[in-house]
C-alpha positions as CSV (number, residue, x, y, z in Angstrom):
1,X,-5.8,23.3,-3.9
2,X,-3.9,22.3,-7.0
3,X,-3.5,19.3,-8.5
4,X,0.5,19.2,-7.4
5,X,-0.5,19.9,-4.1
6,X,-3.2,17.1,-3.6
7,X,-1.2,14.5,-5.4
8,X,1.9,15.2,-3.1
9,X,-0.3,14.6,0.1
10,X,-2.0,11.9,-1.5
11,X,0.9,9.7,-2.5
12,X,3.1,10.9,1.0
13,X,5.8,12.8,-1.2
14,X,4.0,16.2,0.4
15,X,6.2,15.2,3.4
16,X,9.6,14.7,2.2
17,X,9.7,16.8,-1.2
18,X,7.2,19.3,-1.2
19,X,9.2,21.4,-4.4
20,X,8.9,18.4,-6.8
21,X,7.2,20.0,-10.1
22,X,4.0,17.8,-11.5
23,X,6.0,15.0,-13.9
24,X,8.6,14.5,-11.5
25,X,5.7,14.2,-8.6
26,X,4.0,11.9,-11.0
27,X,6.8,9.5,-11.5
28,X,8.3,9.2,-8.3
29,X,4.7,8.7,-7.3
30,X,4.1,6.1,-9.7
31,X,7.6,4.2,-8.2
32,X,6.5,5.1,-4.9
33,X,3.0,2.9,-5.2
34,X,4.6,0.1,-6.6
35,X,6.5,-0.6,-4.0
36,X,4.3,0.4,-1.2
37,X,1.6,-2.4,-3.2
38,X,4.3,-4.7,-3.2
39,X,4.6,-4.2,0.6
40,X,1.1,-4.5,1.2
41,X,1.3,-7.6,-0.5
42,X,4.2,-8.9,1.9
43,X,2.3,-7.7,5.1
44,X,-1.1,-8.9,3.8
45,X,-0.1,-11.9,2.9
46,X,1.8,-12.7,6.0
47,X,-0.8,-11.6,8.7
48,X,-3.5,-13.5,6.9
49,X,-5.6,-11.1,4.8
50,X,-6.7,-11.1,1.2
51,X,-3.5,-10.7,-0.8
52,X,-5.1,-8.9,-3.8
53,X,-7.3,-6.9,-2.5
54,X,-4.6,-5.3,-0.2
55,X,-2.1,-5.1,-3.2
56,X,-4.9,-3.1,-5.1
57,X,-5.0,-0.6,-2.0
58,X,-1.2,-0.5,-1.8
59,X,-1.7,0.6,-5.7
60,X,-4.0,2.8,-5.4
61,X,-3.2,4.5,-1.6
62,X,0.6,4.3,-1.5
63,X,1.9,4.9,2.2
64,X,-1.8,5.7,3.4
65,X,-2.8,1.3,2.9
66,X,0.5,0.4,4.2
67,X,0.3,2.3,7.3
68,X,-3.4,0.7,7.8
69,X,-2.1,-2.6,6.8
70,X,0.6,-2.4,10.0
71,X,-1.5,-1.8,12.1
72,X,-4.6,-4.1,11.3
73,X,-3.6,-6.9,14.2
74,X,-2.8,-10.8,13.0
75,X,-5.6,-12.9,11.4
76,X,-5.5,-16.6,12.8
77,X,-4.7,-19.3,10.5
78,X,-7.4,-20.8,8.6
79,X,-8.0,-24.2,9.4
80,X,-7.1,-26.8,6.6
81,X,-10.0,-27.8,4.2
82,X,-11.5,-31.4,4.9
83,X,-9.5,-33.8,3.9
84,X,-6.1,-32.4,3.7
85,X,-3.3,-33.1,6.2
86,X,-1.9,-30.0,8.0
């Protein structure tokens, strides 16, 4: 397996554009994570789970962490800390 190869299927490109060569792979790839972690942001932070944790896995495992993220079910609310209205 070559590097191309594992970083297509890695990043989710492997599916679309499987001809890209390796520094046109690497910055699409590089666009491609960014917004899939600032998608996993979005979904993380509306459903109720840790906002950078899920923005580092968006970073880090593109398309894989969003897919996950989607369909992770809805956290309940957290209750309000003593002492603070709702």
């Amino acid at each position: 397996m070559t590097v191309e190869v594992f970083l297509s299927y890695w990043t989710g490109l492997g599916f679309v554009a499987s001809d890209l060569d390796l520094w046109t792979l690497v910055g699409t790839a590089l666009a491609v994570h960014v917004c899939d972690a600032i998608m996993c942001r979005l979904f993380a932070h509306n459903n109720g789970y840790p906002k950078n944790l899920w923005t580092g896995l968006g970073l880090l495992a593109g398309l894989w962490a969003v897919a996950v993220l989607i369909l992770l079910p809805r956290r309940a609310a957290a209750p309000p800390p003593p002492g603070r209205l709702p």
